[in-house]
N, C-alpha and C positions, 0 to 999 in steps of 0.2 A: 520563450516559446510556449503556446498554451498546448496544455496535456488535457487528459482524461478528468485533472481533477479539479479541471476550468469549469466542467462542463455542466447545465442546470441539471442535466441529471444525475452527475454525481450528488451535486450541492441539495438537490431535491431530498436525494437518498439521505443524507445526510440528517436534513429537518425532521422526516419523515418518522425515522427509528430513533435518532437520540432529540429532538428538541433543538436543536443549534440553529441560529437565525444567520443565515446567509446575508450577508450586506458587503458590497464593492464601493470601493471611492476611486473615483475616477475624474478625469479632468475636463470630462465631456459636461456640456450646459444641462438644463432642466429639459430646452428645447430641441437638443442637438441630435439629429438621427440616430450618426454615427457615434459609436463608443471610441472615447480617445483613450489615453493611457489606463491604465486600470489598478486597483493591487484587492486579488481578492481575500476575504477573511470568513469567519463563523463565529458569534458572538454565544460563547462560552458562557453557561452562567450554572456553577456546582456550590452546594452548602459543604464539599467536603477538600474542593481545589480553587473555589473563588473564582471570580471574573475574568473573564479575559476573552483578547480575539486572538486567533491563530488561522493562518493560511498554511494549510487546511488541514482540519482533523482526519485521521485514518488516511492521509497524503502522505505518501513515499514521499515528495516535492512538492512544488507548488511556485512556479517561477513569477517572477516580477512583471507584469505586461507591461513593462515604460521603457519606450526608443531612446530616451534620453537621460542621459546618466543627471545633470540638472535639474531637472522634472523628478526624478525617481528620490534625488535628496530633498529638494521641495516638499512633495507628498509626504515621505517618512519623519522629516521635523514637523511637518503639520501634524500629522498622526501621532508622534511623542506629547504633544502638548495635549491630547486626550486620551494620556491614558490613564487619569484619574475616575475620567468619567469611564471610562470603556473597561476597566477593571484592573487586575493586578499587575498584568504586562503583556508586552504584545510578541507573537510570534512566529518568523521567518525561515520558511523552509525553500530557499533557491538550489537551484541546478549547479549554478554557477559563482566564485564570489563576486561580488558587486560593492560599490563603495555605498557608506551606510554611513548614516550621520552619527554624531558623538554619543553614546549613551545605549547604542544597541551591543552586546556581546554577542559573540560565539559561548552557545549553550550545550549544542551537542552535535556527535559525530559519528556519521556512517560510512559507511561502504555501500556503493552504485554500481549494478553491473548493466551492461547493454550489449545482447546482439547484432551485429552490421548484417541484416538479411542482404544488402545488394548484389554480396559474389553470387559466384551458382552454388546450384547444391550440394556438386562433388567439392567446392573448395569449403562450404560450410560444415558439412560430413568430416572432411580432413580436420576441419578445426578440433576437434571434438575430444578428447584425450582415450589417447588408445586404450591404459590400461581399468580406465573407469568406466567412461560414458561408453565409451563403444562396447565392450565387453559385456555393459548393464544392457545394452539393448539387444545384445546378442541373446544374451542369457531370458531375457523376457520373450523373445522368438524364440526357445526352445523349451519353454514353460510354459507355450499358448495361451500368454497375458491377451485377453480382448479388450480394446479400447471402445470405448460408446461416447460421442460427444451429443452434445444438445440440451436443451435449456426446460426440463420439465420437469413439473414435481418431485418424480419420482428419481431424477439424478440429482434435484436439490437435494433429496432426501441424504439423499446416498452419500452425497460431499459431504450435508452437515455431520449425520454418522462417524465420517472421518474426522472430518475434523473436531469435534470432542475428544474423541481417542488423542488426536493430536496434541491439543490443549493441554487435558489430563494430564499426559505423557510429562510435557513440561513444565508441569504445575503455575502455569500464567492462567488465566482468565478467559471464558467462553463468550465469545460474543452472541448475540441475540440470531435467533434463526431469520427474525424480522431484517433484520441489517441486508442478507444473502437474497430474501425473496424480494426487499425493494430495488434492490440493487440489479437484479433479474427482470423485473418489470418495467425498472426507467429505463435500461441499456437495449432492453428488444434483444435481437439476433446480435447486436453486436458483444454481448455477452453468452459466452460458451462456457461448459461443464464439460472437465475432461473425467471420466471416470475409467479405471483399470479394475478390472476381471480374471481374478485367478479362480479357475472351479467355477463360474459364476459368482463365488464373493467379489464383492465390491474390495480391493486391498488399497489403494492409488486413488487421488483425484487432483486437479486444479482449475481454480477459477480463471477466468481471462475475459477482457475487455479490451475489444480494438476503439482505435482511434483516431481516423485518417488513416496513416498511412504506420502508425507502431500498432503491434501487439503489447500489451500490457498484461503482466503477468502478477495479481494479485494475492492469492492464496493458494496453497498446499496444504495437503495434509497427508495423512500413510495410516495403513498396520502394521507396526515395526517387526511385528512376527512376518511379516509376507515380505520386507523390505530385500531381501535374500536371491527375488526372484528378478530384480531390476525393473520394476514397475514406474518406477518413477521418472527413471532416462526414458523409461518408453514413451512416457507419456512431453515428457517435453521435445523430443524427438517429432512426436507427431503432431505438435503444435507448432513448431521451427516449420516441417514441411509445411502442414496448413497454411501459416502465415506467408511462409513464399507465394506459394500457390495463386492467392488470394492478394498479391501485390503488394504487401507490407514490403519497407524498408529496415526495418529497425522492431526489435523483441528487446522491452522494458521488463527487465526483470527484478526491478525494486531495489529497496535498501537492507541492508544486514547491519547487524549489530558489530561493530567491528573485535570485538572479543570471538564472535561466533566463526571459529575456522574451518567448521565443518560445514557451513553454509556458503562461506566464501570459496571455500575449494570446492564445492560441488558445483557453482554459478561459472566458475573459473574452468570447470573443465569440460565446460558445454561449450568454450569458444569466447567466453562474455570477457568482456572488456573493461574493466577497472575505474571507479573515477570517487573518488572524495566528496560525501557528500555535508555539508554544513549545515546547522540551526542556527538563529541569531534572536534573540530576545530582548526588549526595549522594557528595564523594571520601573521605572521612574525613580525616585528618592525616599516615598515611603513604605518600601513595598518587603514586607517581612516576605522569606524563602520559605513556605512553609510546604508547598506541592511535593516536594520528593519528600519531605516527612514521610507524609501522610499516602502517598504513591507506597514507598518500603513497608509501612506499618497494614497498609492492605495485603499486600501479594503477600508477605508471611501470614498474616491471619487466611486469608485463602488457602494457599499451600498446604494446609494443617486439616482445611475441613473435609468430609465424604463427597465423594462424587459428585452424587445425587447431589446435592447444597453445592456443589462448586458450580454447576450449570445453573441454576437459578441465580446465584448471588454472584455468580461472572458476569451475566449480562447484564445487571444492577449498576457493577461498578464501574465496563467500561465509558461510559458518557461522561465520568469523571475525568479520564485520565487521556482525553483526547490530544 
């Protein structure tokens, strides 16, 4: 099924801020109106992780668009046969497992959670875990957390703020400010900025992008000093109702690290519903491992630098490590 991270304006953003060449192979003619089956990719090209295509970088997922399981082994033995030209190996991030011809592995494993918006509110409100999420939302109504949505400079400002904090915090890598405002401009209105307000500081924020009929929930970020106040249930609270509102079905709330428990339980006690999510990689025969090397040997050298230098030389490095 096509997602958010189908769409040209993802794929745009994408070209846009890191340099990645968008290209689909599909089974549709030179001439043919219609798009037949599809598998799409972004042509990777790093002096420090090598060649490669992947569907799709900065993708929680990126599901297969081919009706037929035939077709879909078809296309992917076509595509093993260039991946000398196409670079080091190729990469598979589905919804779902799917059969995959000889030669592709499982590379790596997440955790998927998803809200069912269909019930009503009272039964999605029940979902919600008494002693956390309701509690955190209580607690931010009686700490006059103010919530502001909308998509303008000055709440981009406000998220990225956070989100550095947030980075920092866990010593991984800043993405580019550029990545947030192209992302802002290709998506229009259908991209929101939730930001939280304690005292008028900015303490809370998350990005989201609908699509069709899910809300997609792409990034967070906090002041762990303000975390106290339940800023953060508020604010997914007020996007849950939002998204009903506004007829969504279904609240994407991404992939977790599955080591990360404290993000799994906190997804888990919104309601979210649990699912497995897979990587698969096609390396060919002569393809030295060398990306997680060189992946480890950056984020320890990061981890160790000043602030100030971790935000310049984070956004450096993400396009590497797509």
């Amino acid at each position: 099924m096509s997602s958010i991270f189908h769409t040209p304006e993802w794929l745009g953003a994408l070209q846009r801020t890191y340099g990645y060449e968008p290209v689909v192979f599909t089974t549709a003619g030179d001439d043919d109106p219609v798009l037949g089956d599809g598998l799409a990719f972004c042509r990777v090209n790093s002096w420090m992780t090598g060649r490669r295509l992947v569907s799709l970088p900065f993708s929680d997922h990126c599901d297969l668009l081919v009706s037929d399981a035939s077709v879909l082994r078809s296309m992917l033995e076509w595509l093993a046969g260039q991946v000398e030209r196409e670079g080091r190996y190729i990469e598979l991030r589905p919804t779902q497992i799917v059969p995959l011809p000889a030669g592709f592995e499982h590379s790596d494993q997440f955790v998927w959670h998803s809200i069912d918006l269909k019930p009503s509110m009272d039964n999605i409100f029940a979902a919600l875990h008494k002693n956390h999420t309701k509690r955190a939302i209580r607690k931010a109504g009686r700490a006059e957390i103010v919530i502001e949505v909308g998509r303008s400079d000055g709440l981009l400002k406000e998220f990225y703020g956070l989100h550095m904090m947030t980075r920092h915090r866990h010593r991984v890598p800043v993405q580019p400010f550029e990545w947030f405002r192209n992302l802002r401009d290709a998506f229009g209105a259908r991209l929101q900025i939730y930001v939280a307000r304690y005292e008028s500081r900015p303490v809370a924020s998350i990005l989201l992008i609908r699509h069709k009929a899910t809300v997609v929930y792409k990034y967070g970020c906090s002041d762990a000093s303000y975390n106290r106040y339940g800023a953060t249930s508020a604010l997914f609270w007020k996007a849950i109702s939002d998204g009903k509102l506004a007829g969504c079905i279904d609240f994407d709330l991404g992939r977790s690290d599955v080591d990360d428990g404290g993000l799994i339980a906190f997804k888990e006690h919104l309601g979210a519903k649990r699912t497995d999510l897979r990587y698969y990689r096609y390396r060919g025969n002569s393809v030295r491992r060398v990306s997680g090397r060189w992946q480890g040997l950056a984020r320890r050298a990061f981890a160790t630098m000043p602030r100030a230098i971790q935000t310049s030389v984070g956004s450096g490095l993400y396009r590497h490590f797509a």
